[in-house]
N, C-alpha and C positions, 0 to 999 in steps of 0.2 A: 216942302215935305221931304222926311228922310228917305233914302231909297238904300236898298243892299246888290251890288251889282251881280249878278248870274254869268260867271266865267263859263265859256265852254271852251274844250281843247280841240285840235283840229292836229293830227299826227301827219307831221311831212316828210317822211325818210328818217333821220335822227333828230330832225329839229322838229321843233313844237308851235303852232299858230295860236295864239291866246287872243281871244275876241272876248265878248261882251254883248248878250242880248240885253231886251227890254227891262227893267226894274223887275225883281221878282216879289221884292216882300217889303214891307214896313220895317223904319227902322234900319239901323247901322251908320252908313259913310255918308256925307255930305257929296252930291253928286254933281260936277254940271255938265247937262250933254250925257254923252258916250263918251267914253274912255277910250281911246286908239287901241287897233288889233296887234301886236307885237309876235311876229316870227321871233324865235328862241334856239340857238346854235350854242351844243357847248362841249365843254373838252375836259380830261380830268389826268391831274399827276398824283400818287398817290409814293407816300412813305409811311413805316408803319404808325408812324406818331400823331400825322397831318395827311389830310387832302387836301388840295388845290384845283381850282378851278375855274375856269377861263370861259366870257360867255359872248355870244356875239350875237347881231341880230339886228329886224328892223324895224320901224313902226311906222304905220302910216294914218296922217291927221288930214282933217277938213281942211282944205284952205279956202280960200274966196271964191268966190262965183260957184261951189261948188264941187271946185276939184278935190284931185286929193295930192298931199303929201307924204311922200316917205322918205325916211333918215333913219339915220344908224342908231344901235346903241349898244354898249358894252357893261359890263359887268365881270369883277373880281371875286370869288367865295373862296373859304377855307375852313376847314373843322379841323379841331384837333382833338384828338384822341386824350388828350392829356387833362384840360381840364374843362372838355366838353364844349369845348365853344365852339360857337359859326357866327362867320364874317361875312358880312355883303356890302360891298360899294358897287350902286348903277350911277352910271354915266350917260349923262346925254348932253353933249356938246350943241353948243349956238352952233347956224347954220352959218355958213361961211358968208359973204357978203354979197358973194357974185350967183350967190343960191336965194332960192324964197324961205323965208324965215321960218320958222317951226318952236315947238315948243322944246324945252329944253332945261335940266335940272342936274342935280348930283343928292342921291339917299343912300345914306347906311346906315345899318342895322347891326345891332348885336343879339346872339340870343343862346338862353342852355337848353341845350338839346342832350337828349340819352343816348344818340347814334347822332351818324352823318346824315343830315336830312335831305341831301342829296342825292342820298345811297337807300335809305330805310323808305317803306312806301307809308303813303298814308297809316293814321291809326285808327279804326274800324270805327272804333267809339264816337269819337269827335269826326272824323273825313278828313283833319290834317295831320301834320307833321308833331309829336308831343315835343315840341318844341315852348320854352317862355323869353318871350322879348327883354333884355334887357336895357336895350337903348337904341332908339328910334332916332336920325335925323335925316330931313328934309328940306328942299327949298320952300316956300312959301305958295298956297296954292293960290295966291292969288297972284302971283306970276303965270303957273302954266297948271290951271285947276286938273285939266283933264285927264295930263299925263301924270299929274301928281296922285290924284284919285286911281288911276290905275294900278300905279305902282302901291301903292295904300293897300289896295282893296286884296294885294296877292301878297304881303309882307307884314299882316297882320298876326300872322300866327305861327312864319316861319319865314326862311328867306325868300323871296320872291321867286328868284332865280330855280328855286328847288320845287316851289308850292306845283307846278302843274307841269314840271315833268311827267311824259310817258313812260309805260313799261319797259317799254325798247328802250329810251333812254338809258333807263337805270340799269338795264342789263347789262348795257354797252360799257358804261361806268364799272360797274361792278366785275365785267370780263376784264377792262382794262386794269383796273386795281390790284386783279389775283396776274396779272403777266407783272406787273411793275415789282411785285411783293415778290415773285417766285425771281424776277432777274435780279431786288438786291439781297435774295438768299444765294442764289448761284457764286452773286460776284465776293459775301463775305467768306461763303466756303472753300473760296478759290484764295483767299486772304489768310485763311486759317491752314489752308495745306500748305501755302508758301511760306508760312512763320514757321511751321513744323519742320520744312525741310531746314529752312536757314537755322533753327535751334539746334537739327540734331547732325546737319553736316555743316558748320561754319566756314571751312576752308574751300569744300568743293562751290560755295555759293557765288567765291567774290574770283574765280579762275574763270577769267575772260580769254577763249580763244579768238588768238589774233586770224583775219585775213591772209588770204595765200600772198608769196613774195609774186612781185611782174617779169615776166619773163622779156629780156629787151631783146634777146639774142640766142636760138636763130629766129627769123619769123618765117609765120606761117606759108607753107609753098616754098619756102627755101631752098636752090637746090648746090648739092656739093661734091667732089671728087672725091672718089676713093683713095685710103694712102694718105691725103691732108688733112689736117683737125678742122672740126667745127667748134666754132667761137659760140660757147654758152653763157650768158650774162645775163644779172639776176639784180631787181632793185626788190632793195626792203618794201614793207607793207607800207602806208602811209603812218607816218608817226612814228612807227617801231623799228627798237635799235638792235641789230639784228648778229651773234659773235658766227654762228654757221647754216649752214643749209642743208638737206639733203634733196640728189634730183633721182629721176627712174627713166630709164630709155629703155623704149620698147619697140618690138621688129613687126609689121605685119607678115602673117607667113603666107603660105597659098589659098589657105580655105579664109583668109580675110580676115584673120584672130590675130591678136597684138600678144605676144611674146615677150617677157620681159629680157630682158638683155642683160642690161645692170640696173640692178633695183637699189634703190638706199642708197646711193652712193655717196658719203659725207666730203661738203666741199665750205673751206675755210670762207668765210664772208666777205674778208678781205680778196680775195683771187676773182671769188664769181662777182663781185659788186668794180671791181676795178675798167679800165680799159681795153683790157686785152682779153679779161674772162676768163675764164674756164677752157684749156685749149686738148685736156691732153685725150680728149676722147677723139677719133676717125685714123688717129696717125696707126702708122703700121706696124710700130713700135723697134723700129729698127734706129741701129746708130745707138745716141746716149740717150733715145727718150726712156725715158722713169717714170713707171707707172703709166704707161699709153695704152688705151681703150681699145682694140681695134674695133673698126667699123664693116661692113658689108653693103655692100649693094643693094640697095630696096629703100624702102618706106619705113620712116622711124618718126620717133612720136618721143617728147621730152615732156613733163612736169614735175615741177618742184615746190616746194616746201621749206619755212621754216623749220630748222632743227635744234636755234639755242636762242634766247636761254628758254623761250617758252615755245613750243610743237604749232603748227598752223596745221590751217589745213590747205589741201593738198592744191594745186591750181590745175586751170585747166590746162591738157594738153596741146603741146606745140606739134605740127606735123608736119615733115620736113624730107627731103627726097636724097638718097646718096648713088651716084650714076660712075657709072664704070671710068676707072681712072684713063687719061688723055697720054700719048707718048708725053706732049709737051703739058704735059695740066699746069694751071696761071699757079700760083705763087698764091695762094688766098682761099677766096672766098669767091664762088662766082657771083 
């Protein structure tokens, strides 16, 4: 006798329990047995063109003496917006060897749908999806009649996967969908102001500022006599070929504020990158020094900067100590 199977839903959180009561009416699907219950787990990526969707879940069959089995099964859908189609491939993998055996197939489905029928809810008229099948395949149900007839009894009239989702489901889809659609309207607007800028400033687009120059000399806590120069030495950025520099020494004063001292001071590339450095700042400028800095006593602070042929920016400061000159102060550097 023909039977039509009576799907009931059973709502778990976001997933969906698909069961099967007693034969309801004459007529329809070839039946044998009940059809296994299937939990229903699924997930959705949305572009404006296409939906995709990723399903997961479990079924659990009769096995011998009465138990029961359960095993996985998966499921692939996609609509597209273009020219109205939906896709379903279910999966159900043989059970592994070292497992008790179960039933086990692969069906896809083509069909034209007016919407996503993953998305649109039933159609009042009919109770499904207006969805038309256009190409049905399946394993043989005379391999795995029961899971076959299951899968049958929910993919007759739309994809499986979509026919007995919940409410909540489809909300959940549908919230998801309006976040995916609003992040690639975000990221194309954010594509459209950066083409604008690059059109209408071309030059200012491709001016890469370099990294500040290293400071190798003094370092940090340094401390040095009054009257002697301090040795300031300076490497280029990594990569960058560097023709000068500018550095800024500054004084902390008493209320704990940094003073600048000499600010800008422009120093040849070759001198500050060399071995001896940058000497003529701390001297006392007596005798034949040219161009000597003089120094004071206290807490000073040095950073510097590229100055040719392209401007960096600034590095961080060095802070460095200058102590009351020695009858005999060393010849140096303490």
């Amino acid at each position: 006798m023909k039977t039509r199977l009576a799907v009931s839903v059973i709502s778990i959180g976001l997933g969906t329990l698909l069961g099967t009561t007693e034969p309801a009416s004459a007529g329809g699907l070839d039946v044998v047995g009940k059809a296994p219950p299937c939990t229903e787990f699924i997930t959705g990526t949305f572009t404006r063109t296409s939906d995709a969707y990723k399903v997961e879940g479990t079924c659990t069959s009769g096995g011998s003496l009465g138990s029961k089995i359960t095993f996985p099964w998966k499921a692939a859908g996609a609509y597209s917006e273009v020219d109205h189609t939906a896709r379903e491939v279910i999966t159900v993998d043989p059970a592994p060897i070292s497992q008790p055996s179960h039933p086990y197939g692969r069906w896809e489905g083509i069909y034209r749908c007016p919407g996503d029928p993953w998305l649109v809810w039933f159609n009042p008229s009919t109770g499904r999806p207006t969805c038309n099948a256009v190409a049905l395949s399946g394993d043989s149900p005379v391999k795995d009649q029961d899971l076959q007839a299951y899968f049958n009894a929910l993919r007759e009239y739309s994809p499986a996967t979509a026919d007995n989702l919940t409410q909540a489901q489809r909300d959940a889809l549908l919230a998801k969908k309006d976040s995916d659609l609003k992040a690639i309207a975000k990221a194309e607007a954010e594509q459209r102001r950066g083409a604008a800028v690059r059109q209408s400033t071309p030059d200012q687009m491709v001016v890469v500022v370099p990294g500040p120059p290293i400071i190798l000399a003094p370092k940090s806590g340094q401390q040095f006599y009054a009257r002697l120069p301090v040795q300031i030495r300076l490497a280029p950025p990594q990569g960058a070929s560097v023709t000068a520099y500018a550095i800024s020494l500054e004084m902390r004063d008493a209320n704990n504020h940094w003073t600048p001292m000499y600010p800008n001071l422009g120093i040849d590339a070759a001198e500050a990158q060399s071995a001896a450095g940058f000497t003529r700042f701390g001297s006392d400028g007596g005798g034949n020094t040219v161009g000597a800095l003089p120094s004071r006593v206290g807490t000073w602070r040095v950073s510097a900067q590229v100055a040719l042929p392209k401007p960096s920016r600034w590095s961080e400061p060095v802070v460095f100590s200058i102590l009351q000159p020695r009858v005999s102060a060393p010849a140096g550097i303490k």
